[in-house]
N, C-alpha and C positions, 0 to 999 in steps of 0.2 A: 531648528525644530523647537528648544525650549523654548524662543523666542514667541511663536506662532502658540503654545501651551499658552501662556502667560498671557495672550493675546487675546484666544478663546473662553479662559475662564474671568478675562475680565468684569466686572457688576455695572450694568449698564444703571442707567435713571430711569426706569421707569417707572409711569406713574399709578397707582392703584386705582380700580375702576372695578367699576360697579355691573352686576349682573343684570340680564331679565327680570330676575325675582329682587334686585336692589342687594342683596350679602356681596360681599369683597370678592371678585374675579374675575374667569373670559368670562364668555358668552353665556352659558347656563350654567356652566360645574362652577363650585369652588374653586378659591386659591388659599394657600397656606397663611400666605401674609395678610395682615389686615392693614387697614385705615390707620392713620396717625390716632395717638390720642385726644380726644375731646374735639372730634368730626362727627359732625350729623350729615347724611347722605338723606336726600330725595330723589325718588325715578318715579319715572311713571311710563310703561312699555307697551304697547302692542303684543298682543300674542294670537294666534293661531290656531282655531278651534281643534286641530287635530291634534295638542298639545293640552287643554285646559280639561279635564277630568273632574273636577268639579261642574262641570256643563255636562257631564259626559259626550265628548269630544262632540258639541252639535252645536258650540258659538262661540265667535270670537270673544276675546275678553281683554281687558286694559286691566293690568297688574301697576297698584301705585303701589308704594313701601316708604318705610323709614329704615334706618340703618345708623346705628350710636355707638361709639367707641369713645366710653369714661375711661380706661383704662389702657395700659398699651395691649394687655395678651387678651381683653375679652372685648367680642362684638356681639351686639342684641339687634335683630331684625325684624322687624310685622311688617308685613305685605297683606292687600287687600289682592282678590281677583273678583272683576267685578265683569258678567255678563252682559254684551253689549245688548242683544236683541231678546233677550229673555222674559217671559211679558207676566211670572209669576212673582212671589216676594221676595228680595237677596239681600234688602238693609242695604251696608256698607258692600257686599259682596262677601266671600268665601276668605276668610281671617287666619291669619297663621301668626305663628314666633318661634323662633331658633336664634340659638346662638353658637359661639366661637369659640374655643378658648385656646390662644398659641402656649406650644410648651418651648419650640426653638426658633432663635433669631439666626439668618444667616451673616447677621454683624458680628458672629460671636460663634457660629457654629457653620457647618456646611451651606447647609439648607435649612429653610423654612420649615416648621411641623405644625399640623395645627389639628383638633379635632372639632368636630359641630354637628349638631344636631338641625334635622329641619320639620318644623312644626311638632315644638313641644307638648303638644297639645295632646296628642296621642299618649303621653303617659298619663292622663287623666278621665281618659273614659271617653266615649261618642266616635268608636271605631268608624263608622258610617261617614263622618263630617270631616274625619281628616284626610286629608289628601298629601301628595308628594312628601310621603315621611322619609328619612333617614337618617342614620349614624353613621357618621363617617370619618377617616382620619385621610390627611391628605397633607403632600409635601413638594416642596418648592423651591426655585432656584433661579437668579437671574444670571444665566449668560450673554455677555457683550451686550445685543440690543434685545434677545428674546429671555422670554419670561418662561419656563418649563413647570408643568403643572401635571404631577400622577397622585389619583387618590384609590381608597376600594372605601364602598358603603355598604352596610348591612343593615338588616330584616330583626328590630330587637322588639319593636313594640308592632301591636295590631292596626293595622290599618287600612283604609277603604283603597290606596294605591299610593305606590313607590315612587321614587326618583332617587340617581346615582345607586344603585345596588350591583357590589359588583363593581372591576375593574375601569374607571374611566380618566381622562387625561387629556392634557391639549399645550398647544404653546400659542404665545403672542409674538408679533415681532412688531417691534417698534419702529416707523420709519418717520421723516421730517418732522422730527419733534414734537407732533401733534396729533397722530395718527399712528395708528394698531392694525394690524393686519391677524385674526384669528383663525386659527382652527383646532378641533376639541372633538371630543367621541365621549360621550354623556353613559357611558354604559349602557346605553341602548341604538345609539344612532350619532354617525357624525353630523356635525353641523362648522358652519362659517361663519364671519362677520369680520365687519371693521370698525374701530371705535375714530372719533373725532373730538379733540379736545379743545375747545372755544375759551379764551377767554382767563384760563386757569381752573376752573369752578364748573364748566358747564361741559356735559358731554354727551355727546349723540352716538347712539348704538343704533347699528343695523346688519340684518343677518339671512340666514337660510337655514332652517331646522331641516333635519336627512336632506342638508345640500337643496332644497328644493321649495320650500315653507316658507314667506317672509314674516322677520317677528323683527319687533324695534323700538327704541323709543327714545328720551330724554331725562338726564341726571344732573343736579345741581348738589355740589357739596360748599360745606361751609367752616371755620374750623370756630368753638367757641371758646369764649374768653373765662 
């Protein structure tokens, strides 16, 4: 039996990937762990007008982002949502930034801790224009080949509407060294996906928002010198 312990709490290699909105995770929630240090991340995803609130849920939208980790414990995010069929003015589209900052390493400690915020923008005033706010702490753990992910988010600053508020969590499991098998409960609704990793650098996400939604897209990381 210790045997089989020592078995299950083995640390698998998995590799950190990138969400819908581009920050470090599964599918749409956070993960505790980030990115290596001195990684720039690009996505660029599909999403599902029953999901984009900034359109208020009436059009598709393609979320691009970037995603930078100078540091090992801090990540800085901006994501674009831009309105596929929208025929008034959006600019660049619907703008956001959050960030990350880990307090524990599971090289060193149990698990993963990590807090972040999403779209800092809402501490500055234009309640109206922010969308999917919160604060949230969230923590992490690689067993054997799956990745285990429970956060809770909260309601600190004002804003036009939420995301992760309240208890949400998911796991990945890793299978033929290139490929993710997800699933996750967003504090509002579970969802699925599988990620694909091409090449080392290059990854394709695709999924089901409440199991039923298709949202997806494509991520290229880089690491710099």
């Amino acid at each position: 039996m210790k045997y089989l312990i020592i078995i299950f709490f083995a640390t698998s290699t998995l590799v950190i990937s990138q969400t819908i909105s581009g920050f470090s995770g599964l599918f749409t929630i956070p993960d505790a762990n980030l990115f290596h240090d001195g990684t720039l991340n690009f996505s660029f995803h599909y999403l599902d007008k029953k999901y984009v609130s900034f359109g208020d849920y009436d059009d598709n939208a393609i979320v691009y982002s970037a995603t930078l980790n100078f540091l090992p414990f801090l990540e800085v995010n901006t994501n674009f949502v831009y309105l596929l069929k929208h025929k008034g003015t959006q600019g660049i589209g619907d703008r956001s930034v959050g960030f990350r900052i880990k307090f524990l390493d599971e090289g060193n400690h149990f698990i993963n801790l990590s807090t972040g915020i999403n779209n800092i923008g809402t501490a500055f005033g234009g309640v109206g224009a922010i969308h999917k706010q919160s604060i949230y702490i969230v923590a992490s753990k690689k067993i054997w080949k799956c990745n285990l992910v429970i956060g809770h988010g909260f309601k600190v600053f004002k804003a036009a509407d939420y995301q992760f508020i309240g208890l949400f969590g998911g796991i990945s499991l890793s299978v033929l060294n290139n490929l993710e098998l997800i699933t996750e409960y967003d504090a509002e609704r579970f969802n699925s996906a599988v990620r694909l990793t091409l090449l080392k650098h290059i990854k394709i996400l695709a999924g089901l928002m409440n199991l039923k939604d298709f949202s997806g897209g494509i991520s290229y990381s880089m690491v710099l010198e």
